[in-house]
N, C-alpha and C positions, 0 to 999 in steps of 0.2 A: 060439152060433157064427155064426148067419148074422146078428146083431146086430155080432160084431167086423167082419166081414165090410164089412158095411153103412158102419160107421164110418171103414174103412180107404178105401174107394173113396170117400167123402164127404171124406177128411181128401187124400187124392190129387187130385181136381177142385179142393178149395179151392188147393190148392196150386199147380197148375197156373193157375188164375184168376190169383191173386197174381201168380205170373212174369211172366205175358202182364202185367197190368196193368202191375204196375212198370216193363216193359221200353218202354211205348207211355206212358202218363201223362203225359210230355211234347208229347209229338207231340198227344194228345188236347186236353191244357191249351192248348196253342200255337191248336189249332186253336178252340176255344171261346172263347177271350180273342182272336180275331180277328175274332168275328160280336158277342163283347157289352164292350165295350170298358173297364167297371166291373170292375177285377180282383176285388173280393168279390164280385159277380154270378158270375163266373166261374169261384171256387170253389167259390160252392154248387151250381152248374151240375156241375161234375168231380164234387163230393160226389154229385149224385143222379145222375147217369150211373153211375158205380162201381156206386150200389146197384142199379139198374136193372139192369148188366152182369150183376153175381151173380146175381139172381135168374132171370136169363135163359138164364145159362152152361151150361145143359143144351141150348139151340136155336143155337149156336154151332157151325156143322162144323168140322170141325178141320183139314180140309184147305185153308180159306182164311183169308185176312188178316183178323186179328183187329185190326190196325189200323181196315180200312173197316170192320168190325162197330162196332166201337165209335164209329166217326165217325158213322154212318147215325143210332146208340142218341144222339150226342151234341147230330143234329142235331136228331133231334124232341123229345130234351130242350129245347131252347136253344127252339122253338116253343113248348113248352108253356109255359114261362118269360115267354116275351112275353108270352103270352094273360093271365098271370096278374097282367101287370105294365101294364095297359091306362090305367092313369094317369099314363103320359109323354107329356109335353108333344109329343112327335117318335116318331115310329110309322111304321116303315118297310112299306109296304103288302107282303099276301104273298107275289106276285111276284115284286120285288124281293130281298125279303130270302133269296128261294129262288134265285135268281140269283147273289145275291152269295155264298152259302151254297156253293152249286153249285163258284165259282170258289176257292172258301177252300179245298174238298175237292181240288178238284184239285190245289192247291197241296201240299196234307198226306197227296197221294197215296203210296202207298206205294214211287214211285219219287223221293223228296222228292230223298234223296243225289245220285241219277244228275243232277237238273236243276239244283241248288245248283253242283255239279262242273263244269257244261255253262256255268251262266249266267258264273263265276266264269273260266274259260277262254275268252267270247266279251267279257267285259269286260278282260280284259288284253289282245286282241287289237283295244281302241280303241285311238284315236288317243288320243295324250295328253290334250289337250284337252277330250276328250268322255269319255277317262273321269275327270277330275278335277271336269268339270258332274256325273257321275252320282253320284261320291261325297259333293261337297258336297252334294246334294238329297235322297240316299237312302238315305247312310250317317251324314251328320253332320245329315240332318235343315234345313239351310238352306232357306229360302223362295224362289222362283226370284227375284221381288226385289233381295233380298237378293244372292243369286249373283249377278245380272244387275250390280250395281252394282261387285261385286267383281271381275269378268272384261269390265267394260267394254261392256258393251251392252246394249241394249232389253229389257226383262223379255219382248215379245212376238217378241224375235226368239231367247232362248233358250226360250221354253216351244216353238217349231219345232222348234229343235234337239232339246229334251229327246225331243218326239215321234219325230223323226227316225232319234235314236239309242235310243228305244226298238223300234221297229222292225227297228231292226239287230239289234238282240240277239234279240229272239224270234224274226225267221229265221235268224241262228247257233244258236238256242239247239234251234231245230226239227231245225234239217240236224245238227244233232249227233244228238238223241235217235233222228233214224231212222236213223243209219247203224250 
């Protein structure tokens, strides 16, 4: 009896695991293919995170985001991964990489929707202009360059602008999120 017992509340937790996985796996993968930019590194990255998660899924509260649990488990996976991988040419010192790691997290913070929502309503309140620089550079990926040559000026007088109107948007994008 305390054998089904046993197996019932084992077969419930796995299950529960799986949801939460399923439901975040994206958000994790987005977030790990943005610190190791090799999408097969970044599979086997998600692979040993997962197994990492199960094993762990018992030190998990349940009362909070199992998104940041997983990102924290994602992060010092994606560390142990470098450590192991010490014969690349280009080695981002620890610091660094905890910084940039830092700013990935916040992005894939678990208020991702609210700031996505925010950013995308302070960008339709540019100017035409500047939002047609932002999309060529951010959305279609063009070179400023490139842009500069197509909108008729200085490559150093739109990387100003780009700064300019970067600016803009993250204090739109601030006075949104606090109010």
């Amino acid at each position: 009896m305390d054998q089904q017992i046993n197996n019932e509340m084992t077969n419930h937790v796995s299950e529960r695991f799986t949801a939460l996985l399923m439901a975040n796996q994206r958000r994790i993968y987005g977030y790990i293919l943005s610190l190791v930019p090799n999408p097969s590194d970044a599979d086997d990255i998600l692979q040993e995170t997962a197994l990492i998660m199960c094993k762990k899924f018992s030190e998990y509260k349940a009362d909070t985001s199992f998104h940041s649990w997983a990102i924290k488990i994602s992060y010092f996976t994606i560390v142990n991964f470098n450590r192991k991988k010490q014969r690349r040419s280009v080695k981002l010192r620890d610091d660094i990489f905890r910084m940039i790691a830092n700013a990935q997290q916040e992005i894939h913070s678990d208020n991702y929707s609210e700031r996505a929502d925010s950013l995308k309503s302070c960008t339709e309140a540019l100017k035409p202009k500047d939002r047609e620089i932002i999309d060529l550079h951010f959305n279609k990926g063009l070179k400023v360059v490139d842009i500069a040559q197509q909108v008729g000026r200085s490559a150093d007088t739109l990387y100003k602008s780009i700064s300019r109107i970067i600016i803009i948007l993250r204090q739109c994008i601030q006075k949104k999120l606090s109010t």
